[in-house]
N, C-alpha and C positions, 0 to 999 in steps of 0.2 A: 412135490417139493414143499418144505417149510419156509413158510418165512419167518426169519428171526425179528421180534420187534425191538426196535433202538428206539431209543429215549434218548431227548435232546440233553435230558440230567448226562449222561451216561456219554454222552460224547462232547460235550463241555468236559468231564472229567479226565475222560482217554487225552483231550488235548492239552489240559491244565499239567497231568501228568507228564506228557512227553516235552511239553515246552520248559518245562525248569532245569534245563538242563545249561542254560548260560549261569556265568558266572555270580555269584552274588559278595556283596561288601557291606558293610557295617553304615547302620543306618546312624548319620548325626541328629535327628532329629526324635529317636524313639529311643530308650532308654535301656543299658544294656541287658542282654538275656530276657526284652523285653518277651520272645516264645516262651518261657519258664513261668512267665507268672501267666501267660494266657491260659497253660496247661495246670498251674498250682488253681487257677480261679475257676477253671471248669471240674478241678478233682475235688474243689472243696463244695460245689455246689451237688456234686453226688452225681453228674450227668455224662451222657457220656457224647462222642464226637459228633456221634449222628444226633442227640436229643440235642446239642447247643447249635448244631447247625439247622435243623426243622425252627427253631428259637428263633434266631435270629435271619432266616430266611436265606440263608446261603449252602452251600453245595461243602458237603462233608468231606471232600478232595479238599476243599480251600481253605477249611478248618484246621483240616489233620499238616497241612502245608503252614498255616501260619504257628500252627507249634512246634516245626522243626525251622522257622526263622524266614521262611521265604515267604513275601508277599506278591500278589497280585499288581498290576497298574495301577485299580483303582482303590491304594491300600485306603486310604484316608477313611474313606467310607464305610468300610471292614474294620478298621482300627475303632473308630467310633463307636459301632453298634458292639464289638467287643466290650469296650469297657463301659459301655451303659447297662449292659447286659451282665456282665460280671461282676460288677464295681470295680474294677483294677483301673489302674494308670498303665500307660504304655508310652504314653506320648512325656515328652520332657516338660516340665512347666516352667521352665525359664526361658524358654524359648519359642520364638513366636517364629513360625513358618506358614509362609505365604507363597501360594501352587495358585499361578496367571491370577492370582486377585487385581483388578484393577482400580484404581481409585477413582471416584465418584466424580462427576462433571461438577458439583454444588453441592454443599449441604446444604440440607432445610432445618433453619431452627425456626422451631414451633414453640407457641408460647403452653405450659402446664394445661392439660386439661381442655383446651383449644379443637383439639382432635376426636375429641368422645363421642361425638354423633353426627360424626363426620361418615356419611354412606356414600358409595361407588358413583350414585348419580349426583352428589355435588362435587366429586373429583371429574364426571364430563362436564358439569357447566362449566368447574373454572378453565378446563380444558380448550372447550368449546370459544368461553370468554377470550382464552392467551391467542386462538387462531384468530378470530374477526379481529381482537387488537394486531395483530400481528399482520394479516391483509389490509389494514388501514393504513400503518404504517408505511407499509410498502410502497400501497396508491399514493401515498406523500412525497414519500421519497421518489417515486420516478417521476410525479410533475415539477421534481426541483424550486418547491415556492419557497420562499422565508415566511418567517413568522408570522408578520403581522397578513401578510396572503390566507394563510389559514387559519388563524384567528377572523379573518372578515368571513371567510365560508362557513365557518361557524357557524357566528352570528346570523347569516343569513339561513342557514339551514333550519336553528331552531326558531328563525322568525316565521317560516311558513305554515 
């Protein structure tokens, strides 16, 4: 008996293939006939489906699909490397779409130039600094004292 050897290339594509078989609609966020210029940007570049997909590190199933209009789940990523790859636009520029971004707990604004020799071990001090502030506080807070109470432990602490 032989064994036939399979490639995981090769069965990622059998499956790419047989799964586009649901319906697809008109993207609002990517610009229309945005496939035609994927395909105008790779015909002008002289290459062909296989050489822009070894390029950009993707599966020439996914390629030869996004120039007939169908994208993947995770198009964004493929959209991108496309047109950096290309030079084309695909994506609308007036419009800003946002996929689960979530907004930040705080900004930090940083003064100019404050940052430039800022290295990984002074981001654990001040790290390290926010936890001992942060268990100090806590010991205060569950002895329940007022102010001038810990203002006298102070005192007495650095008197010793």
């Amino acid at each position: 008996m032989i064994k036939e050897e399979v490639k995981l290339k090769d069965i990622v594509e059998k499956n790419l293939k047989l799964g586009n078989k649901k319906e697809t609609r008109p993207r609002e966020d990517l610009i229309n006939n945005f496939h035609w210029n994927i395909m105008m940007g790779r015909r002008k570049m002289h290459i062909t489906t296989k050489q822009l997909a070894d390029a950009i590190s993707e599966s020439e199933v996914v390629i030869k699909m996004a120039e007939q209009g169908i994208l993947p789940e995770d198009d964004y990523r493929l959209i991108n490397k496309l047109e950096n790859y290309l030079g084309i636009r695909i994506k609308k520029t007036n419009q800003i779409v946002s996929r689960n971004v979530s907004t930040p707990a705080r900004i930090l604004n940083f003064k100019t130039g404050s940052m430039d020799n800022l290295t990984i071990a002074d981001i654990k001090a001040m790290k390290d600094n926010m936890n001992i502030n942060n268990i100090e506080k806590n010991k205060v807070n569950d002895l329940d004292l007022d102010v001038d109470e810990i203002e006298d432990i102070k005192e007495d602490e650095f008197s010793k």
